[in-house]
VOGU-3710 file (C-alpha; in Angstrom, 3 decimals, decimal comma):
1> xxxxxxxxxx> 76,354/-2,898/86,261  79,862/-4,953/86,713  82,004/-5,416/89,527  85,182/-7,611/88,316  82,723/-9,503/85,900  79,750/-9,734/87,888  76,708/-7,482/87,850  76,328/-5,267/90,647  73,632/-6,577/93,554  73,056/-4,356/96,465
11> xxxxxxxxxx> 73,515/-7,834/99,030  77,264/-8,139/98,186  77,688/-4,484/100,354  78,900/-6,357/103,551  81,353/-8,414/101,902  82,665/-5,514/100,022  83,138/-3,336/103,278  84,489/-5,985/104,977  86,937/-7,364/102,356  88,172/-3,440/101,905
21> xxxxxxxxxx> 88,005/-2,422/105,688  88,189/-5,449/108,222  92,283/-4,742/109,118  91,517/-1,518/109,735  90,335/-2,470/112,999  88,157/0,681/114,608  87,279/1,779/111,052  85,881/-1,575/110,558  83,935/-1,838/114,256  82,309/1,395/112,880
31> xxxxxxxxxx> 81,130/0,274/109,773  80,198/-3,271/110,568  77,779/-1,482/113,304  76,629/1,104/110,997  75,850/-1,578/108,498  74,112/-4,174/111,298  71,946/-1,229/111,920  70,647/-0,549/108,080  70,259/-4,026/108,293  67,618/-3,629/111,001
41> xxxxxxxxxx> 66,228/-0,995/110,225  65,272/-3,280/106,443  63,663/-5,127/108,699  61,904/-3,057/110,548  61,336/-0,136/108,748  61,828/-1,215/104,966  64,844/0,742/104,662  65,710/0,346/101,367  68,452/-1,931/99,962  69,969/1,055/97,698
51> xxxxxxxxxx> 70,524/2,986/101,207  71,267/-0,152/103,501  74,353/-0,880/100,722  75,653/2,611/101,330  75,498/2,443/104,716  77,661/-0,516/104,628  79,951/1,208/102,122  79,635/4,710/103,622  83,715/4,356/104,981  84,560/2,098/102,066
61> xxxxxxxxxx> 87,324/4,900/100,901  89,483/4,630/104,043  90,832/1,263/102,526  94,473/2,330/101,442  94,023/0,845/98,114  91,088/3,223/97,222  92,226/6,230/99,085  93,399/8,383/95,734  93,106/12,213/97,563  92,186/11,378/100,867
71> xxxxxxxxxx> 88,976/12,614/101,182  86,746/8,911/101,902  83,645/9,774/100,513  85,054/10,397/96,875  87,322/8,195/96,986  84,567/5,489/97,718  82,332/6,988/95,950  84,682/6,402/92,178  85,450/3,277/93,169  82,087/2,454/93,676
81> xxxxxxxxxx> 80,949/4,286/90,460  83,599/2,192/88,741  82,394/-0,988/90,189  78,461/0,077/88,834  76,847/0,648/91,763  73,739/2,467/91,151  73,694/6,382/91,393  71,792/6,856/94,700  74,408/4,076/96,324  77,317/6,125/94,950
91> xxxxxxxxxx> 75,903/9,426/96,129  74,996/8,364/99,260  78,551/7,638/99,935  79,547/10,714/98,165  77,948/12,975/100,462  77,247/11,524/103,641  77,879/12,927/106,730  78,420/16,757/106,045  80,546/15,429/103,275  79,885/19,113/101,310
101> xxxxxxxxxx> 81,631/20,981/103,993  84,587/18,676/104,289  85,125/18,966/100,426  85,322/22,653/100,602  88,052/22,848/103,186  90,253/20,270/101,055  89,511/22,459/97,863  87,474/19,052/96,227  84,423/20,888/95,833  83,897/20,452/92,169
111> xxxxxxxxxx> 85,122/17,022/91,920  82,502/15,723/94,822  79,643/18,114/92,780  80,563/15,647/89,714  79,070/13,039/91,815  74,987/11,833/91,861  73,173/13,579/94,260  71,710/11,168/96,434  67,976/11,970/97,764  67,633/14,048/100,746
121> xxxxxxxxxx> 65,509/11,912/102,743  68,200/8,926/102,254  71,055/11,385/102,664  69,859/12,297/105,681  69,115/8,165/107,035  72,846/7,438/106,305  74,202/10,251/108,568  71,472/9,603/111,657  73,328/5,743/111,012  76,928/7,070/111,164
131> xxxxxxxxxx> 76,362/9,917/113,667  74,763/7,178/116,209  77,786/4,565/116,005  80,720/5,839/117,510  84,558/4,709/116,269  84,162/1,326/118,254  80,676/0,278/116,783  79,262/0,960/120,528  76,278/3,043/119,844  76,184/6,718/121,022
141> xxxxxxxxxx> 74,273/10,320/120,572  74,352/12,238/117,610  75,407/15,232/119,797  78,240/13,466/121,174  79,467/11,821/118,264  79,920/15,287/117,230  81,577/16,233/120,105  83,982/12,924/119,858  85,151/13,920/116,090  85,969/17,492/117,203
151> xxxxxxxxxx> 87,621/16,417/120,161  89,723/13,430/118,292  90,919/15,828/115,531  93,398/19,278/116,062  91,762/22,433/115,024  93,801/22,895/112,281  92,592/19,452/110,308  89,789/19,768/107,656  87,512/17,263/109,509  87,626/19,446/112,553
161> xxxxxxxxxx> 87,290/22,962/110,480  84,094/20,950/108,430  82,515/19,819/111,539  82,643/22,065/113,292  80,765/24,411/110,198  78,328/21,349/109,597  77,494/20,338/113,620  74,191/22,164/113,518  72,906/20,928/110,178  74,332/17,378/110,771
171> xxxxxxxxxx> 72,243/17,085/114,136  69,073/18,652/112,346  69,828/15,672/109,764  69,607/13,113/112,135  66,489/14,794/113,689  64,859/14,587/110,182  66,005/11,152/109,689  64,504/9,382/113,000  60,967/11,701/111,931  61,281/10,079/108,706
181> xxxxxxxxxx> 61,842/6,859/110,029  59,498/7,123/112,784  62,054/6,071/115,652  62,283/7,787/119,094  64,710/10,591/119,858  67,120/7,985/121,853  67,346/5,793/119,032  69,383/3,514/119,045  70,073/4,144/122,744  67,098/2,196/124,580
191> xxxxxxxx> 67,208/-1,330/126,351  66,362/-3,681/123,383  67,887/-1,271/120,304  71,709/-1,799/121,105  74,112/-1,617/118,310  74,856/-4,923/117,108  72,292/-6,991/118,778  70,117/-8,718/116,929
//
């Protein structure tokens, strides 16, 4: 697996993220928090490297040189299939985050179901990650980073029309996710879990 004549290795996520995303200022507070917290949660949970890549790379097709249709997890998701990333890191990115219900409203249905399908368990880790970092990196509810997304988008916009389909099954995600990990309902919420600390 090659990335511009290296192989592929799962450690080189952060640098990727941030070379792509860092002047893209909230984008970039997002993901370096969502990506501090897979990094914890290695530690302390044995996330696994496969899923603590893609959370780093979840946003990774927001960078304007990757965005082809406009719709961030495909567009991450080739570039990272182009760059050899293994399967369950490209489908992770592919469909994370209620990613199914956004492709149907922009008519990319078939083109995400060409991706890998990532496991369920791990699908479901990577949105409890997103869904509890808010668009500064400051760490937040699943519920109301819900709420914020509907609120920051018009009615009219596919991400509002997708959410506001997926709300219900994205918050069961997350619920299955902090089971699965074993972490308390206010995750990442309480005194010594704070996004970004370490």
């Amino acid at each position: 697996m090659r990335q511009n004549g290296a192989m592929w290795e799962s450690d080189q996520a952060p640098r990727l993220a941030q070379r792509c995303l860092e002047d893209l200022g909230r984008r970039w507070q997002h993901v370096r928090s969502v990506g501090q917290l897979a990094d914890r949660l290695v530690a302390d949970v044995g996330l696994p490297e496969d899923v603590r890549a893609a959370a780093w790379l979840h946003d990774l097709g927001y960078a304007p040189k990757l965005a082809l249709t406009g719709f961030h997890p495909l567009d991450g998701a080739v570039y990272l299939s182009r760059c050899g990333a293994p399967d369950e890191v490209v489908g992770l990115v592919a469909w994370h985050t209620g990613a199914v219900w956004e492709a149907a409203e922009r008519g990319l249905s078939d083109r995400l179901a060409r991706m890998p399908e990532p496991s369920a368990k791990w699908l479901d880790v990577v949105t409890l990650i997103d869904l509890v970092t808010g668009p500064d990196g400051v760490a937040t509810t699943p519920e109301k980073r819900v709420a914020e997304i509907l609120g920051r988008y018009e009615a009219s916009h596919p991400v509002h029309r997708a959410v506001k389909f997926s709300g219900p099954e994205l918050l069961a995600s997350a619920a299955r996710a902090r089971a699965i990990l074993g972490l308390s309902d206010e995750w990442p919420l309480g005194s010594a879990e704070r996004v970004g600390e370490p």
